[in-house]
N, C-alpha and C positions, 0 to 999 in steps of 0.2 A: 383156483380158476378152472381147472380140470374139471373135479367133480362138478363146476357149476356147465360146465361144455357137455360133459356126457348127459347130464339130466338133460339139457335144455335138446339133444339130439335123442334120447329115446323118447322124449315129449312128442319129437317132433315123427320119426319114427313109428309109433304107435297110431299117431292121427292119419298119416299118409297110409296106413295098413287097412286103417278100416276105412278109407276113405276107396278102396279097390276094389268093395261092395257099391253096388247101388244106394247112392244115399242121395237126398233132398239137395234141392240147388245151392240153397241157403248153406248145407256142411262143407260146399266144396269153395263158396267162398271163404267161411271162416278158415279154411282150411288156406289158401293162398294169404289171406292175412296173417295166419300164423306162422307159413314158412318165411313169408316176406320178413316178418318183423325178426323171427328165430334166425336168418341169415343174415341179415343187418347187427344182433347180438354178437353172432357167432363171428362175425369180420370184425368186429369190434375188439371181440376177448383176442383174437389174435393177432390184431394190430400190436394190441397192449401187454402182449406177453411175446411180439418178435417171433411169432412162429408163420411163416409165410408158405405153409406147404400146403392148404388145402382153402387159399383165399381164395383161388379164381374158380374154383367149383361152389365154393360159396355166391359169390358175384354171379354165376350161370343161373344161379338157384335161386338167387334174388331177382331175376329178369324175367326168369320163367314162370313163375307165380305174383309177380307184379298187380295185386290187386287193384290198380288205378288204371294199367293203361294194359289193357289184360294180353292173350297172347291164346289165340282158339285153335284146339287140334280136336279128330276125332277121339272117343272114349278108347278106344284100344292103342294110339298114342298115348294118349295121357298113362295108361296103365302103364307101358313099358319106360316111360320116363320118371315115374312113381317105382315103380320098381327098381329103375336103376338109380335112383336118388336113394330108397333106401340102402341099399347094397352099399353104395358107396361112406353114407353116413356109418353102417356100420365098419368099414374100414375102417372110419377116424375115430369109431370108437376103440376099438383095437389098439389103432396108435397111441392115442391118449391114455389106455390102461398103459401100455408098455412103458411109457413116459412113465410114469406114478410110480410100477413097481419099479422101474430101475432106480429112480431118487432114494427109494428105501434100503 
């Protein structure tokens, strides 16, 4: 379950990087569908593995990119909330490595 978390977070990670270029309307939807759907996965895998420590950032992450009922800031918000989402996801990548190699 771990490694399927960190893939599904540098997935997600990678698109929010290039998404901090100038790109077409249409990327930055796919782009809210993706985190939408990647943090609804991600609250999932951690329901079902009982680790509750990084649900309600997940939940923020799901509200904030809600491709249905959208949520509009200016581009240099958006940037610094894209930034601080990746930051953060990399935390829990972090975590989840340290998780892995302590089991070994």
């Amino acid at each position: 379950m771990n490694y399927l978390k960190i893939s599904i977070k540098l997935g997600l990670i990678i698109m929010i990087f290039i998404g901090l270029e100038r790109m077409p309307y249409s990327y930055y939807e796919m782009l809210r569908i993706s985190l939408f759907l990647g943090s609804i996965s991600l609250i999932i895998i951690d329901i079902i593995s009982k680790n509750f420590y990084f649900i309600i950032f997940y939940f923020v992450t799901l509200v904030l990119f809600n491709p249905i009922d959208k949520i509009y800031f200016k581009r240099d918000i958006w940037h610094m909330i894209d930034t601080a989402v990746i930051g953060v996801l990399i935390i829990t990548i972090i975590f989840d490595l340290i998780k892995i190699f302590k089991r070994k």
